[in-house]
C-alpha positions in Angstrom: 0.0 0.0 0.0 1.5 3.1 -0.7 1.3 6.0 1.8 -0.9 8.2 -0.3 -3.6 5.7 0.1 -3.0 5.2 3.6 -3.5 8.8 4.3 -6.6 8.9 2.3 -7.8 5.9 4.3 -7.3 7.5 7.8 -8.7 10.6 6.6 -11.9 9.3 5.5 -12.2 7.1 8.3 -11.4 10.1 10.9 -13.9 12.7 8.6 -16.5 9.4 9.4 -17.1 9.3 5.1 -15.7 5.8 5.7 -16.3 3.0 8.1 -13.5 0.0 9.4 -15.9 -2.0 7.3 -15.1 0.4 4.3 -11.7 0.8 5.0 -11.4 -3.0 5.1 -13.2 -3.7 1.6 -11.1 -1.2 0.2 -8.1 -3.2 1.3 -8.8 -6.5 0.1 -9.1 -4.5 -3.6 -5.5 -3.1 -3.2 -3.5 -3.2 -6.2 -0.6 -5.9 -6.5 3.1 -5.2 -6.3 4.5 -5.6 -9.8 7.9 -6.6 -10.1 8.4 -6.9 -13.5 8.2 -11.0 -13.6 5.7 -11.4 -10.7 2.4 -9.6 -9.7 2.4 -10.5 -5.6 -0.7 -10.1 -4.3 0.2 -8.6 -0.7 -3.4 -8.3 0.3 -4.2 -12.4 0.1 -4.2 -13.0 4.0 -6.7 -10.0 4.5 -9.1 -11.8 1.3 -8.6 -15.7 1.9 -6.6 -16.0 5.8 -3.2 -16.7 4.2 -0.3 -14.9 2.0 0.3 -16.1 -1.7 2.2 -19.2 -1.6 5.4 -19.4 -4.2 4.9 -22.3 -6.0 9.1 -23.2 -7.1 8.6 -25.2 -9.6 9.6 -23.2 -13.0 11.1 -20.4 -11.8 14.5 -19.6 -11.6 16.3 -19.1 -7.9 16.5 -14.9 -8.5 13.2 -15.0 -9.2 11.7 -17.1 -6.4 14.6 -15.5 -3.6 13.2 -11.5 -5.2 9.5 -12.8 -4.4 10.0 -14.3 -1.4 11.8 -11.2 -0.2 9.1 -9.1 -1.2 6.7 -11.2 0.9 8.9 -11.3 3.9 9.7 -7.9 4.1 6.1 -7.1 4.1 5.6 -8.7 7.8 3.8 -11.8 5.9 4.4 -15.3 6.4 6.1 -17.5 3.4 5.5 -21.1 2.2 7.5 -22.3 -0.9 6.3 -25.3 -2.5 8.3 -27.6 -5.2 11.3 -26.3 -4.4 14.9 -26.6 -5.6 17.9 -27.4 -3.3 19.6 -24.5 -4.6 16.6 -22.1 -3.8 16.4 -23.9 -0.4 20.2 -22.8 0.1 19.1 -19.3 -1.1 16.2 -18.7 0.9 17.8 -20.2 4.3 21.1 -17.3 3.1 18.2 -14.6 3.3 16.2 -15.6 6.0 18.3 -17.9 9.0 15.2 -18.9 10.7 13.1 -20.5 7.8 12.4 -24.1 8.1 13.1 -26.0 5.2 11.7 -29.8 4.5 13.4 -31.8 2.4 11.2 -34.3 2.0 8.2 -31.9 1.1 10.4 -30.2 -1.0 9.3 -26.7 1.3 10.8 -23.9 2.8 8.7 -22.0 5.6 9.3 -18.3 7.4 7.1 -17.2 9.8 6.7 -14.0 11.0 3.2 -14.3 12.0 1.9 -16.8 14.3 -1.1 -18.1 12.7 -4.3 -18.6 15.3 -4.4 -22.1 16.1 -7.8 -24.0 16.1 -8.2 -26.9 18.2 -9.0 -29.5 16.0 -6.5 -31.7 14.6 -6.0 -33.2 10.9 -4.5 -36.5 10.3 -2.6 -37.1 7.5 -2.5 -40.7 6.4 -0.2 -41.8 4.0 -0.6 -45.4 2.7 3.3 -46.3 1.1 6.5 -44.7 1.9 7.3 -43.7 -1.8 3.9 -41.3 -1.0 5.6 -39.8 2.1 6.8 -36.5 -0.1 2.9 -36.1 -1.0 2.0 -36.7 2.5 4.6 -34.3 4.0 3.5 -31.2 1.3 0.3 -31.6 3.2 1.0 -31.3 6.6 3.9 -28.5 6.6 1.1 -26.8 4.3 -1.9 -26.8 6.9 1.2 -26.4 9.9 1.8 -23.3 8.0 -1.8 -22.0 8.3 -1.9 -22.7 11.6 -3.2 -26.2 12.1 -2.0 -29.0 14.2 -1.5 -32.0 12.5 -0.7 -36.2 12.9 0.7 -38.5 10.6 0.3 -42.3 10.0 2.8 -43.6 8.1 2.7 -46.9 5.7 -0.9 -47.8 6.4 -1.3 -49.2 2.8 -4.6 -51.7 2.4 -2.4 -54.2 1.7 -1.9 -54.8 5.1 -5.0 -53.1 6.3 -4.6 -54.1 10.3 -1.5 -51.1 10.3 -4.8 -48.8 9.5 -7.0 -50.4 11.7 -4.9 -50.1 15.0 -5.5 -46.4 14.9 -9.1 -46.0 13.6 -9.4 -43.8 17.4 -6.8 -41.7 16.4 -8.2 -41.3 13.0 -12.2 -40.6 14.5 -10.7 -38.1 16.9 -9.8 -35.8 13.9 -11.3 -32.5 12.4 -10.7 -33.5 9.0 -8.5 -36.5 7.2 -6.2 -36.2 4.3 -5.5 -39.8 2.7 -2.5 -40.1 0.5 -1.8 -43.1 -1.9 -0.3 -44.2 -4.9 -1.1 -47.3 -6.5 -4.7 -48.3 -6.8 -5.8 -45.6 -4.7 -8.1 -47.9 -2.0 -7.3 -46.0 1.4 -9.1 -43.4 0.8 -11.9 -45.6 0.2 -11.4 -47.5 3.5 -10.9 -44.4 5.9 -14.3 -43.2 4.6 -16.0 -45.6 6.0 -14.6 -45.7 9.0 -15.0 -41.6 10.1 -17.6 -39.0 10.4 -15.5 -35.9 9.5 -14.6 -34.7 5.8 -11.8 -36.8 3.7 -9.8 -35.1 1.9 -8.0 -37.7 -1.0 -4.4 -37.0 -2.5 -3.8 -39.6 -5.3 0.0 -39.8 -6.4 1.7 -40.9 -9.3 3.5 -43.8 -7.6 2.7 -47.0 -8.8 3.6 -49.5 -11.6 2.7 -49.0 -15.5 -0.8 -49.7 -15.2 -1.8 -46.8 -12.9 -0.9 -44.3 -15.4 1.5 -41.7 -13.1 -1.6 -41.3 -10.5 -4.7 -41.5 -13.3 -5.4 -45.0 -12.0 -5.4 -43.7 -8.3 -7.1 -40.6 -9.1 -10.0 -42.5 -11.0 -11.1 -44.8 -7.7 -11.0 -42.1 -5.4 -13.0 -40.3 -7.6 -15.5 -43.5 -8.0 -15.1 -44.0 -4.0 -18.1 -45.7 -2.4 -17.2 -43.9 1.1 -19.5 -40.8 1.3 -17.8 -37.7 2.3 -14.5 -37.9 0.2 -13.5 -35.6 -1.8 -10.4 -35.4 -4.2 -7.8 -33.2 -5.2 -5.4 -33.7 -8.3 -2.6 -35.9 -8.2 0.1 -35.3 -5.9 -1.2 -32.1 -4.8 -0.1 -32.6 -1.1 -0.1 -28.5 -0.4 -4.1 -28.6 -2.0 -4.7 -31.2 0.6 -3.1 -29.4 2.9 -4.8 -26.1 2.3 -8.1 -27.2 2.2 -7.7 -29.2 5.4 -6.7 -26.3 7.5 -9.6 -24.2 6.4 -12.1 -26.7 7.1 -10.1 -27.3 10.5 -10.6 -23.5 11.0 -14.2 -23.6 10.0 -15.4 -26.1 12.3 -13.4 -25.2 15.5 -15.0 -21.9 14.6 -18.4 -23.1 15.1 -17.5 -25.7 17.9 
């Protein structure tokens, strides 16, 4: 925001021609900061609850380190998604206290501590080979200010590693089921919880599952009411919509 529209702002607000309400709408409608290769929308949290997330993959290290600088240096919060090790190194140069998952491929600065609800999303993750997936999802709805648990290797194909925590996985807000393969978990925790699953298909799996379309098409088909699907291995859409229907629901607890 630049200061001549601040000062309009206060004025209006102070002459009473404008109300917080106003001056709030007026906000979320803020022009972007244009950069030249990138439009960052600075006024995100104030629309939607959370910044604009860099999504790595595709752009070049100067170009993901001048965004994330620009987002940081604004007081907001940062997730980078997809990332490369060399941007990892970059971003941990600029900023010492990010946390960076390997794994997830994600680096994280805070400067902002999210509100957190007091609900709890479990991430399930049915093969080890989906961990990456699994791991997008739950640094992304840490990010937004969730508290999350993970289940690890709890495949159908040996379906009593699942069942030994069905508690665990009833005690939940929401559920996000990751799996590669044929796709089934998502299926089976269905039916086994009252709260919304969220399914993540991944392209593991052998020839015949197409990179993820074979998973993607049974979770679609699930017989489980109350799943839903996002597209393959999109762990941080998981992730995302987990947390806001965490915050929605401790909101009206």
């Amino acid at each position: 925001m630049d200061e001549k529209t601040l000062r309009t702002m206060l004025e209006d607000l102070r002459a009473g021609r404008a109300t917080i309400d106003d001056c709030l709408k007026r906000l979320r409608s803020l022009p972007f900061e244009d950069i030249g290769f990138a439009k960052i929308d600075h006024h995100r949290a104030i629309r939607c609850g959370f910044p604009e997330v860099i999504f790595c993959q595709g752009k070049t290290t100067p170009q993901i380190l001048a965004i994330a600088q620009r987002i940081v240096s604004s007081g907001q919060n940062l997730l980078a998604t997809r990332i490369s090790t060399d941007a990892t190194a970059g971003l941990l140069e600029l900023f010492p206290d990010a946390e960076s998952n390997e794994t997830a491929r994600t680096v994280v600065v805070i400067r902002t501590r999210p509100k957190t609800p007091s609900g709890v999303i479990a991430i399930v993750c049915a093969g080890t080979s989906d961990l990456p997936v699994a791991e997008e999802a739950r640094v992304t709805a840490e990010a937004m200010g969730s508290r999350t648990t993970s289940l690890h290797d709890v495949g159908v194909a040996g379906i009593h590693r699942l069942l030994g925590h069905a508690s665990l996985l009833q005690e939940a807000n929401v559920v996000v089921v990751v799996a590669g393969m044929e796709g089934a978990l998502a299926s089976v925790v269905g039916g086994l919880v009252d709260k919304p699953v969220i399914a993540v298909p991944t392209s593991i799996g052998y020839g015949a599952s197409f990179s993820g379309i074979a998973p993607l098409l049974t979770m679609l088909n699930s017989c489980a009411a109350g799943v839903s699907v996002v597209n393959i291995d999109n762990g941080f859409g998981a992730g995302y919509m987990a947390a806001l229907i965490n915050r929605v629901n401790c909101k009206e607890e």
